[in-house]
N, C-alpha and C positions, 0 to 999 in steps of 0.2 A: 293229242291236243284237243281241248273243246272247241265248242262254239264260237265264232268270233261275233261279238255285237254290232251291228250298225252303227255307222261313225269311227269305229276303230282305225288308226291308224295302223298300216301292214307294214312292218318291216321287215324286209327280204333282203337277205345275206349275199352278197357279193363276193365273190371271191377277189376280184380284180378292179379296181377302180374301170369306171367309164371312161369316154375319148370324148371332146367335144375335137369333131373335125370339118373341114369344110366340103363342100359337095363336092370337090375333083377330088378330095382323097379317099372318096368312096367308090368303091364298084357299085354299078348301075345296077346289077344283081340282087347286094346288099343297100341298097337303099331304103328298098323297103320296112328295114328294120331301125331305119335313122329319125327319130322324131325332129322336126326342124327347131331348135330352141329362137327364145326374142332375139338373141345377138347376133342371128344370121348363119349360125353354125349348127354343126345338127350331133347329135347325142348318139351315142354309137358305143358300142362293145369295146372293152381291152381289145379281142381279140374276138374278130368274125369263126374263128373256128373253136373256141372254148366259150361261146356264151353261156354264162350266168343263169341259174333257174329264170330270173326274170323278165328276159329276152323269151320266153318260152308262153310266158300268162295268153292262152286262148284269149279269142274275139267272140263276142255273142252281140247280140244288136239292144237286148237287156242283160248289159252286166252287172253281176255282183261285184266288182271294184271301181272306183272310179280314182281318177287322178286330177290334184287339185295342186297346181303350183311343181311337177315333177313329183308331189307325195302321193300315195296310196290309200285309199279308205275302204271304208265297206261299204257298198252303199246299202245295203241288205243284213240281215241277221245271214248268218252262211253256216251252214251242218260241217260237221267234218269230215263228212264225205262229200263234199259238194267242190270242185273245182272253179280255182280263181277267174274271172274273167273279164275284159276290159271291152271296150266301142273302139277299134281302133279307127275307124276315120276320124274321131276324136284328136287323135293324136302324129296319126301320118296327112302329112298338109303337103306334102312337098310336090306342085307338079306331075312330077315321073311316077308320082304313087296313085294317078289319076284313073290310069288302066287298069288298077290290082285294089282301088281303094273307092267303090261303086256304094256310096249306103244303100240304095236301094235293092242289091242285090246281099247285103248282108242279112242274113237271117237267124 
């Protein structure tokens, strides 16, 4: 695969449709992988034990992806050796993710 350009939209293959679940149906463990959506419920894996490549996209504090509306873009020109990566306090909002989700300790 080449280059991807900045701006691109990334589409990353799912095998299993996502859960929107509410916070008791999650383990407090797996939380931290639940982004809280507007309707109160939070976005979550088919299945906490076969996550999807995309449950996986690394955190850096400058990432090359960002997420605009639950879609994927580049924010950067990205090599094809260059590994995906998102801001996740961006996207983990949730309280219990207070202790695990510090920006200033992301680097």
């Amino acid at each position: 695969m080449g280059a991807i350009a900045k701006g691109t939209r990334l589409r990353v293959l799912v095998s299993e449709p996502n859960r929107q679940l509410a916070e008791e149906a999650i383990p407090d463990s797996h939380l931290k992988y639940c982004p809280l959506l507007e309707s109160g419920l939070y976005l979550a894996p088919a299945n906490f034990a076969t996550m999807s490549v995309l449950w996986y996209v690394n955190h850096a504090r400058t990432p090359n992806v960002v997420a605009d509306n639950w879609k994927l873009y580049a924010a950067d020109d990205i090599t094809p050796d260059e590994e995906l990566t998102l801001y996740y306090p961006d996207l983990l909002t949730h309280p219990k993710n207070s202790a695990w989700v510090v920006p200033e300790l992301h680097i």
